[in-house]
C-alpha positions in Angstrom: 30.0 14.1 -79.7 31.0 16.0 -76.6 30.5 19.6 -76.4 29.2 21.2 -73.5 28.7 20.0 -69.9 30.4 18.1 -67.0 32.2 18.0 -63.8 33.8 17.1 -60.1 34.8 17.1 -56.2 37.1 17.3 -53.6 39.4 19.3 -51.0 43.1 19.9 -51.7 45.1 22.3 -49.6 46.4 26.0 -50.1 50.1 26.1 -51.4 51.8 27.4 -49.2 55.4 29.3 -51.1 54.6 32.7 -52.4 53.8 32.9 -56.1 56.8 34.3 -58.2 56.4 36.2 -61.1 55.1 34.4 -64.3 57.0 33.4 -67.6 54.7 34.8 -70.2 55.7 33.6 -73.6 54.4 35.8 -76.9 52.9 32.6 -79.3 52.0 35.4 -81.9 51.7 39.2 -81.5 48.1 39.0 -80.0 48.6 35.6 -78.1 50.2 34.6 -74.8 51.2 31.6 -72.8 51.6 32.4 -69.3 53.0 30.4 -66.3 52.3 31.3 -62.6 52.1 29.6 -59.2 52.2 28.3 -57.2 48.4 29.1 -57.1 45.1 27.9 -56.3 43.2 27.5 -60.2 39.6 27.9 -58.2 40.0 31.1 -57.7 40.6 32.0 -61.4 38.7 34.7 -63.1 39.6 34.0 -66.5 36.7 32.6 -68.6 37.2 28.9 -68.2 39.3 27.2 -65.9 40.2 23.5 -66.5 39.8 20.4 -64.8 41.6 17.5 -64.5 38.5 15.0 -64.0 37.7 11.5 -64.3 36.3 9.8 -67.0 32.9 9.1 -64.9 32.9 13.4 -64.5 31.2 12.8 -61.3 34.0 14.3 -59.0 37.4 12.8 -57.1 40.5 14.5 -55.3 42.9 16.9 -56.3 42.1 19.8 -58.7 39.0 17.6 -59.7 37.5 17.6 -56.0 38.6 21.2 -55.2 36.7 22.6 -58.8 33.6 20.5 -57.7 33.5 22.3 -53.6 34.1 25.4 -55.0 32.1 26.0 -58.0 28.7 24.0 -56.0 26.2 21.7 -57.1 25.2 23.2 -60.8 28.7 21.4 -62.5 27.6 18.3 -61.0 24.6 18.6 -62.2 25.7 19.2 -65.8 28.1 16.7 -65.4 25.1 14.3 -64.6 23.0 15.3 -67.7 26.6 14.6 -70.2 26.9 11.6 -69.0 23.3 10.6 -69.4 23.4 12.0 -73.2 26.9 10.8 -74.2 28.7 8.0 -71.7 32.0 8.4 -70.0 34.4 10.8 -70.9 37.1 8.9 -73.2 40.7 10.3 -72.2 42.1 13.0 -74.1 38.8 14.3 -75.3 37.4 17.6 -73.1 34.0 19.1 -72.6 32.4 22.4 -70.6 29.8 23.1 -67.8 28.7 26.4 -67.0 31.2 27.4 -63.9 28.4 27.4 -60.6 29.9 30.1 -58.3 33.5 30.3 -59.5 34.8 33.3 -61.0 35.1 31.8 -64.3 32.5 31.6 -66.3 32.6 28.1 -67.8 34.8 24.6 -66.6 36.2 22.7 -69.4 36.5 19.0 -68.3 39.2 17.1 -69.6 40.8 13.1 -69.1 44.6 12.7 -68.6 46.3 9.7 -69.1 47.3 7.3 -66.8 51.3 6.8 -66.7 52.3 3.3 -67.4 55.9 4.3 -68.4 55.1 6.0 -71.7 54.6 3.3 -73.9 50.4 3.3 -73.9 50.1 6.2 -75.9 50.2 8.3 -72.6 52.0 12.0 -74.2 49.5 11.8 -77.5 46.5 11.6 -74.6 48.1 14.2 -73.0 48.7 16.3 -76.0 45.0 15.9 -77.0 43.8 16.9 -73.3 45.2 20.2 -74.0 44.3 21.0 -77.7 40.8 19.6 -77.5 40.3 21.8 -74.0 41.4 24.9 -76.5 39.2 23.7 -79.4 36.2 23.9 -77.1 37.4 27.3 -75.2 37.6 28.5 -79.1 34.3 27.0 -80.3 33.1 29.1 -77.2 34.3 32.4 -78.4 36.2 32.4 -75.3 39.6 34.5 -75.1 41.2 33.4 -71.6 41.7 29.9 -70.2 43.6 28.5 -67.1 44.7 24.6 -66.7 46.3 22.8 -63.6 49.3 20.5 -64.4 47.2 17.5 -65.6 47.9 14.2 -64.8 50.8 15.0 -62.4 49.1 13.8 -59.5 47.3 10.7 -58.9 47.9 9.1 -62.6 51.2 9.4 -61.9 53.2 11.1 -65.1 56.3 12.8 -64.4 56.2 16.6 -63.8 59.2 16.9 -66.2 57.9 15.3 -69.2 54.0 16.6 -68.7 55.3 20.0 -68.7 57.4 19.4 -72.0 53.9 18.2 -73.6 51.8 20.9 -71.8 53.2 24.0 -73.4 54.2 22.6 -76.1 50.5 21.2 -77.2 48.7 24.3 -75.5 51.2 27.0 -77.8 50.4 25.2 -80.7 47.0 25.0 -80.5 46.7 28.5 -79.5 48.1 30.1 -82.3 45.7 28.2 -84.5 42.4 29.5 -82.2 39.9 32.1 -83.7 39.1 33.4 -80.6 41.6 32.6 -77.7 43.9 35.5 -76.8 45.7 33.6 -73.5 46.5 30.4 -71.8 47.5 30.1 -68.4 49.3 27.2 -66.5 48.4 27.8 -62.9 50.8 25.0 -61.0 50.4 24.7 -57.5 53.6 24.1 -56.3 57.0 24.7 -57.0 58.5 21.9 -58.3 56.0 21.9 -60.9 56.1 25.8 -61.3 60.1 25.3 -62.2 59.4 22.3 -64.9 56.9 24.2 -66.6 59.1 27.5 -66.8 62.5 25.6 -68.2 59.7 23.6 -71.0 58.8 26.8 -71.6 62.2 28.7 -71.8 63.3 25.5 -74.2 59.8 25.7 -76.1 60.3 29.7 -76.7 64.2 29.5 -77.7 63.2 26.1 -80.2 60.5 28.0 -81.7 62.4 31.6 -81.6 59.6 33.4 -79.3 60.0 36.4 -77.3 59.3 36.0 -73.4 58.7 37.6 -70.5 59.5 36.8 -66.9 
């Protein structure tokens, strides 16, 4: 069973648009979902950050390759020894490495799904990416986390709909967590800043939850 270790690699550019201020939605009276960007999730000082990795958690592009640079050799290396122990990361499922020289203090890894039009199973993977990521943020005694947008680049699945299975899978799961207090969607650009925020705003007014923005 996967439960600690793992990792990645890669450069991605700084967004360039300014970041506007964050929806921040009230899950329960102590818990928060908050959406920012566009911003860079490396630089992140919450207690785990997410990545969007590969199923071999030896490093790639994107969020995955920019994690791996910044954080050094010691998540590859932890990545290395999962592997070793346990196989390839199935999609959907999520583990953690300590966090190298980032600000926060652990990485949780975690497998998207590849788009292939919906009909593979693809939003119940994506579903599971977030509330196994929280389940082992919880298990850690861990009260902040930050995810990227996953699967929205290379594997393809539409910004719209990812967001609509994002915040609703990462609210639910929070309010259920022992220990979490906040979840943070750090997008990096804008287009996928605004789908985030209206899934939100439709997630919040569905479920009758105060926000902020």
């Amino acid at each position: 069973m996967f439960t600690s270790f793992c990792a990645v690699t890669c450069s991605i550019a700084r967004p360039m648009s300014k970041p506007t201020e964050p929806l921040r939605i009230f899950v329960t009276a102590e818990q928060t979902l908050l959406i920012t960007g566009p911003g860079d999730i490396t630089r992140e000082s919450c207690d785990a950050i997410v990545n969007a990795a590969n199923s071999s958690l030896m490093g790639g592009g994107g969020v995955d390759g920019a994690i791996h640079r910044a954080g050094g050799p010691a998540i590859l290396e932890a990545c290395r020894l999962i592997v070793a122990r346990h196989g390839r990361l199935p999609a959907g499922k999520a583990v953690s490495t300590p966090g190298g020289r980032l600000a926060a203090k652990h990485v949780i890894h975690t497998v998207g799904p590849v788009w292939s039009g919906g009909h593979r199973n693809e939003p119940e993977t994506l579903a599971s990416c977030y509330t196994e990521s929280i389940r082992v943020a919880d298990e850690l005694g861990l009260r902040t986390i930050a995810f990227p947008a996953i699967s929205t680049g290379v594997y393809g699945y539409p910004v719209d709909l990812a967001a609509q299975v994002a915040v609703a899978s990462a609210a639910d799961a929070l309010a259920h967590a022992a220990h979490l207090r906040q979840v943070k969607f750090v997008l990096f650009d804008t287009v996928a800043l605004q789908q985030f925020c209206d899934a939100g705003k439709s997630y919040a007014a569905n479920k009758s939850l105060k926000t902020d923005s």
